[in-house]
DRENPA-3360 file (N, C-alpha, C; in nm, 2 decimals, always signed):
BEGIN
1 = XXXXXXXX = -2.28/+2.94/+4.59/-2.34/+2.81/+4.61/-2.36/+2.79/+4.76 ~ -2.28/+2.78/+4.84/-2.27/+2.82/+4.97/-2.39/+2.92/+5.04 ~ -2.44/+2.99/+4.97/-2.55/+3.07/+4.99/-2.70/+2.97/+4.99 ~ -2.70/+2.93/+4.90/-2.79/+2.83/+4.84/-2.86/+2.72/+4.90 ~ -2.68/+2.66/+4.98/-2.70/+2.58/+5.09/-2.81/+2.60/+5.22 ~ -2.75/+2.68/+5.22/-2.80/+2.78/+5.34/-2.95/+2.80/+5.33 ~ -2.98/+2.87/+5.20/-3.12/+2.85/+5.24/-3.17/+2.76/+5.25 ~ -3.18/+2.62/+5.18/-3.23/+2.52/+5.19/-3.22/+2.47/+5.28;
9 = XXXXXXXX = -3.10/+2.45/+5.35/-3.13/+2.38/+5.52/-3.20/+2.48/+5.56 ~ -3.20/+2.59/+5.54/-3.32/+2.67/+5.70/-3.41/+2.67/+5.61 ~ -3.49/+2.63/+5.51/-3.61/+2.60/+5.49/-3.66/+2.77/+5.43 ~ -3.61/+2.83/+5.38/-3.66/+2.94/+5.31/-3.64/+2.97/+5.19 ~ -3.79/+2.90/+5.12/-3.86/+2.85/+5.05/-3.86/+3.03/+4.95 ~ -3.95/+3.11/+4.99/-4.00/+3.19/+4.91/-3.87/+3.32/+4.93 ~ -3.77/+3.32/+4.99/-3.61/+3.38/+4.96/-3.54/+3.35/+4.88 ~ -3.54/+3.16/+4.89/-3.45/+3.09/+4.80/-3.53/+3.13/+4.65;
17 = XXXXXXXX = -3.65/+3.10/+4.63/-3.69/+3.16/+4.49/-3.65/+3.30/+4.43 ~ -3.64/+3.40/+4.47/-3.66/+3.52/+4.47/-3.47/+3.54/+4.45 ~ -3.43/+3.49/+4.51/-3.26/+3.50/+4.51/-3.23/+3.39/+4.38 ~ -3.28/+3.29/+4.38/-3.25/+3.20/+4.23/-3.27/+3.29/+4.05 ~ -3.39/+3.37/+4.13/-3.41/+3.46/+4.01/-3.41/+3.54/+3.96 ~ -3.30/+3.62/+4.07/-3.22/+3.74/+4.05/-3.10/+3.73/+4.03 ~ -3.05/+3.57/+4.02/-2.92/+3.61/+4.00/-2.83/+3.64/+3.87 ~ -2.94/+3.60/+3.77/-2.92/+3.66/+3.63/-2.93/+3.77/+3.55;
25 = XXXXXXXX = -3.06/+3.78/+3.67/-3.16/+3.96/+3.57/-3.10/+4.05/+3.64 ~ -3.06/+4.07/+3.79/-3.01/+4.17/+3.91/-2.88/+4.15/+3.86 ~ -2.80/+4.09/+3.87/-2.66/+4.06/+3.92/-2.57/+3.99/+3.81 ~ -2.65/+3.95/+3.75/-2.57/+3.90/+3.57/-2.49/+3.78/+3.62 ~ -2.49/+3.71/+3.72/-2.43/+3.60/+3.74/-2.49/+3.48/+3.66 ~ -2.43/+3.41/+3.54/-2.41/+3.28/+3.52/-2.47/+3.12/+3.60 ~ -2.62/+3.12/+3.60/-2.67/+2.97/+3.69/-2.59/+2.84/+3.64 ~ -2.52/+2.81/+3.81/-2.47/+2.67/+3.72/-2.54/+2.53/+3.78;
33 = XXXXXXXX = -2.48/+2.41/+3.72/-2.59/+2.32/+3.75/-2.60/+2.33/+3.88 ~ -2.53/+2.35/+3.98/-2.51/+2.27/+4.09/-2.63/+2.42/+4.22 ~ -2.63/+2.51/+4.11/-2.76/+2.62/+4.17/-2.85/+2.55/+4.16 ~ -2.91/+2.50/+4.06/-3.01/+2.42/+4.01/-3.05/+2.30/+4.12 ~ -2.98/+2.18/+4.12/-2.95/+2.10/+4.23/-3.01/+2.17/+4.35 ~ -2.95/+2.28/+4.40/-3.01/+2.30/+4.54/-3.14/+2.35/+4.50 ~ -3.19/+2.43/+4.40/-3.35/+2.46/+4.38/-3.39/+2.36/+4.39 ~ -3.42/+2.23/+4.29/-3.46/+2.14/+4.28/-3.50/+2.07/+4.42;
41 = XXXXXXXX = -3.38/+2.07/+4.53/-3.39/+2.05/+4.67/-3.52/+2.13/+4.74 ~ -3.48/+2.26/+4.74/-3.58/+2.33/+4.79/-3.70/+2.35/+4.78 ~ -3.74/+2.32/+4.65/-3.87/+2.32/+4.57/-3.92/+2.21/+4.60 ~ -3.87/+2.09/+4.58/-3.90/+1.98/+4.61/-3.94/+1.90/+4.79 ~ -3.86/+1.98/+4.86/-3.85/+1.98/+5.05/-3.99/+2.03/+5.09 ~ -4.02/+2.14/+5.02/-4.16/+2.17/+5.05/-4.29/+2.09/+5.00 ~ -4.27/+1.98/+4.93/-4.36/+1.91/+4.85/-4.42/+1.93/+4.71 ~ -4.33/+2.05/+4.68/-4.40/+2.01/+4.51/-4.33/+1.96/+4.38;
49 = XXXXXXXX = -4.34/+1.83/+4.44/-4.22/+1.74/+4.37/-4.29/+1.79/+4.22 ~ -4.39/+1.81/+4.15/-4.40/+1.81/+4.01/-4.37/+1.94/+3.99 ~ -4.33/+2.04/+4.06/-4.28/+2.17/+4.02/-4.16/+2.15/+4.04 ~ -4.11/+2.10/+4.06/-3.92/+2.05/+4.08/-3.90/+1.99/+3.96 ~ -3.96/+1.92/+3.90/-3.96/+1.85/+3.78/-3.93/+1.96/+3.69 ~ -4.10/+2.01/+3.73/-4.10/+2.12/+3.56/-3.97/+2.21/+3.59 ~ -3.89/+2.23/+3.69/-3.79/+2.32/+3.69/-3.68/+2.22/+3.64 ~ -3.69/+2.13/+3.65/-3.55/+2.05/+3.60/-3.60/+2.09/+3.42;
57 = XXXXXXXX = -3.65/+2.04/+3.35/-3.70/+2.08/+3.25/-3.71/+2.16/+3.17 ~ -3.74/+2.29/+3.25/-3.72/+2.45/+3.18/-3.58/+2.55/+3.23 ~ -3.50/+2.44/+3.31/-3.36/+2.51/+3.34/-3.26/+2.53/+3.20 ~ -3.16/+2.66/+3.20/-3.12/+2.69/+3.08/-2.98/+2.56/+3.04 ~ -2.96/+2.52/+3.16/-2.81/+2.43/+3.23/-2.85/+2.30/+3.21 ~ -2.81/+2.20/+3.13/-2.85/+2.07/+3.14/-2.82/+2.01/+3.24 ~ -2.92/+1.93/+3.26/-2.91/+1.90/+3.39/-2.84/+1.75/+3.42 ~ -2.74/+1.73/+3.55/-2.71/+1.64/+3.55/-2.72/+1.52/+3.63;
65 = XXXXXXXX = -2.69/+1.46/+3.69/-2.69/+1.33/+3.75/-2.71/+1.41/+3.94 ~ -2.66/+1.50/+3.95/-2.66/+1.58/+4.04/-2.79/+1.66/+4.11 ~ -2.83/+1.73/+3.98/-3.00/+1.76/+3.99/-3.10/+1.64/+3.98 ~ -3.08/+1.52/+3.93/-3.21/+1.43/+3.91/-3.20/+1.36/+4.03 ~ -3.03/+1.36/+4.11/-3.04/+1.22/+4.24/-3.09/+1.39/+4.36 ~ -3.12/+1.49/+4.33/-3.14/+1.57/+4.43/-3.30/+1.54/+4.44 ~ -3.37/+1.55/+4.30/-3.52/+1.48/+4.29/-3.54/+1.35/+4.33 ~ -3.46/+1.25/+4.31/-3.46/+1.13/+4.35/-3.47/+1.13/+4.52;
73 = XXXXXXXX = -3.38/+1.21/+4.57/-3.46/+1.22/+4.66/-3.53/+1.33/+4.79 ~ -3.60/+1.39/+4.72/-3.69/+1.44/+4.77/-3.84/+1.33/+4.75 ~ -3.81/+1.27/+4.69/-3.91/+1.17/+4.62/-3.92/+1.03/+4.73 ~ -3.80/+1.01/+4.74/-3.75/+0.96/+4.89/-3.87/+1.02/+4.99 ~ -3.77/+1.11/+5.03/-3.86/+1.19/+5.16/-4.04/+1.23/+5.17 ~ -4.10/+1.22/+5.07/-4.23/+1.24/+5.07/-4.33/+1.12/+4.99 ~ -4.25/+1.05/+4.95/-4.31/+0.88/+4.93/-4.40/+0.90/+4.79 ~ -4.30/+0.95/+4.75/-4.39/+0.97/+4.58/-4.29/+0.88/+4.50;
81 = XXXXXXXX = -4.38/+0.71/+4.52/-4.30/+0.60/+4.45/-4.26/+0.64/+4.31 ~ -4.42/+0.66/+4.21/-4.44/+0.67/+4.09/-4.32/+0.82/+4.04 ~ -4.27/+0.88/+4.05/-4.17/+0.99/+4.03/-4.06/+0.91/+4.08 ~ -4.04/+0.88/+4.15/-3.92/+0.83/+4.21/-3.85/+0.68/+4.11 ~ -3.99/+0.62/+4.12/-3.94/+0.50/+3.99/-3.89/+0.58/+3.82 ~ -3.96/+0.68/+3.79/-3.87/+0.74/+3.69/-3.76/+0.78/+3.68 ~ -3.73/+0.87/+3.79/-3.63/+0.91/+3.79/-3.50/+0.81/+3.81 ~ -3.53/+0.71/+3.90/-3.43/+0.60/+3.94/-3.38/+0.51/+3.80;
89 = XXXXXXXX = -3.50/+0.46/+3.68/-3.48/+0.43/+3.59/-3.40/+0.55/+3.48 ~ -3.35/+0.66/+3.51/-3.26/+0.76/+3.43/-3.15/+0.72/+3.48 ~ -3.04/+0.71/+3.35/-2.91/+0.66/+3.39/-2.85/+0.78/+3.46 ~ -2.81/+0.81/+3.61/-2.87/+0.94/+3.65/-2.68/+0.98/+3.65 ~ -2.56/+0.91/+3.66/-2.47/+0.96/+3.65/-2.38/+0.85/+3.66 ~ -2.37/+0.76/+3.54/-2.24/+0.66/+3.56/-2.13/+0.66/+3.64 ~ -2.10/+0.53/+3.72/-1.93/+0.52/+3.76/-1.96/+0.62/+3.89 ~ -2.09/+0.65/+3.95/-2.11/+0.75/+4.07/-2.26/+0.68/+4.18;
97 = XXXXXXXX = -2.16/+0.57/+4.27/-2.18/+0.50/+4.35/-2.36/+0.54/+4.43 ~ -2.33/+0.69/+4.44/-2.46/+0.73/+4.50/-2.56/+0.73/+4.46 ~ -2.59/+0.76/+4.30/-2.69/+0.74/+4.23/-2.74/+0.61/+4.26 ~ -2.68/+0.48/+4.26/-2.68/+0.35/+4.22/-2.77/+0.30/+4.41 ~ -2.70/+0.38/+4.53/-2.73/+0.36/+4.61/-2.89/+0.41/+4.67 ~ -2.91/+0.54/+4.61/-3.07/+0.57/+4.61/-3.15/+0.55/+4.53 ~ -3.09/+0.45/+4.41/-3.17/+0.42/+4.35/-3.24/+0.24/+4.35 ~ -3.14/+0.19/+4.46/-3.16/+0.07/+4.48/-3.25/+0.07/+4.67;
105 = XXXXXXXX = -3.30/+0.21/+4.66/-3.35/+0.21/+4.84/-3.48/+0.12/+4.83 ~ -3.42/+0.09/+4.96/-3.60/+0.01/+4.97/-3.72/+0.08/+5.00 ~ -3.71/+0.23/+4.99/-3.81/+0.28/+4.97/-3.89/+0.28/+4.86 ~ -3.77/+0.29/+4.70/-3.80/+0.35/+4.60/-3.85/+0.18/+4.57 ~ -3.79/+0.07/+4.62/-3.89/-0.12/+4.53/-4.03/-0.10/+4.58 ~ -4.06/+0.02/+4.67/-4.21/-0.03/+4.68/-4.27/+0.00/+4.57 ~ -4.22/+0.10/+4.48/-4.25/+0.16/+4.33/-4.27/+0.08/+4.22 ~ -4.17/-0.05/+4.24/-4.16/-0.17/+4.18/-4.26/-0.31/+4.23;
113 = XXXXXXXX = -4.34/-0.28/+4.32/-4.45/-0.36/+4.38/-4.37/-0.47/+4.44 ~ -4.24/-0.49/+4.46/-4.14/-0.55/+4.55/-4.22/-0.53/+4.72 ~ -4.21/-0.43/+4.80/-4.27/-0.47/+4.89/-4.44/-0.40/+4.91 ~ -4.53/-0.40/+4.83/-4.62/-0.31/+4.80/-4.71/-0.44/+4.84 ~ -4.69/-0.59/+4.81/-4.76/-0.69/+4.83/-4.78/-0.71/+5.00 ~ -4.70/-0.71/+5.06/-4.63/-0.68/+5.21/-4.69/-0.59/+5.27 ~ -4.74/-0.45/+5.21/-4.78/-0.36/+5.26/-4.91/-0.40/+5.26 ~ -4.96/-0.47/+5.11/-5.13/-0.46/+5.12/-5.16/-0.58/+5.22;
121 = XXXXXXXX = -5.10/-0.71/+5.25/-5.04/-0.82/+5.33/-5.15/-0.76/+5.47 ~ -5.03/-0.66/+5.52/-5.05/-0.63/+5.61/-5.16/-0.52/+5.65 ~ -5.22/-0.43/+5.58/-5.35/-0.36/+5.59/-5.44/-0.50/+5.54 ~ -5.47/-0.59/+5.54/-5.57/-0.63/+5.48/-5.57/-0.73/+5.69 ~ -5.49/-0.79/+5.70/-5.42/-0.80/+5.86/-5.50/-0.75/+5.93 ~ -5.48/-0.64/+5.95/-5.53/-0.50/+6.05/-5.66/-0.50/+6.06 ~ -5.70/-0.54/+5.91/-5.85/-0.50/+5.93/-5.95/-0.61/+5.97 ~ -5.84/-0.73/+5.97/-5.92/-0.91/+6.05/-5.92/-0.86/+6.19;
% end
């Protein structure tokens, strides 16, 4: 797992794939959720939040509150409200504070047209 980490903070995108998917067919090791989680990270850091998805979806490991607040936020980080409002509306892991706290960001109300009025508010502003 530790390995996993690793690529994902240094941002190696097409290693981390290639090592996610050998570690079953090469090496017979067992994917557990928390491998998953960091793909989902990875896949998603580079921008293709709907390929992160479809990987949450066709993983063999059900997926937990762990893998969906990892999409949650990368969804964060690239301002993709409409994914981010789904996934926020998944009861993403009861009785686990964090979920509750990125799913209440004021990033993710602009999804809820909470501050999206504010925003058009103010481009409409700009352009007087």
């Amino acid at each position: 797992m530790l390995f996993f980490q690793h690529v994902v903070n240094g941002g190696f995108f097409h290693e981390g794939l290639f090592y996610f998917e050998s570690i079953g067919s090469v090496y017979g090791i067992f994917v557990k959720v928390e491998n998953c989680a960091y793909m989902v990270d990875l896949i998603g850091n580079v921008g293709h939040l709907q390929e992160a998805e479809n990987f949450i979806n066709t993983i063999s490991c059900k997926p937990n509150g762990l893998v969906w607040m990892a999409l949650l936020m990368v969804c964060r980080v690239h301002c993709n409200w409409e994914m981010g409002e789904q996934v926020a509306s998944l009861d993403l892991e009861p009785g686990n504070p964090a979920g509750y706290g990125l799913q209440s960001s004021p990033l993710l109300l602009v999804a809820n047209g909470i501050s999206r009025q504010m925003l058009n508010y103010s481009e409409k502003k700009s352009l007087v």
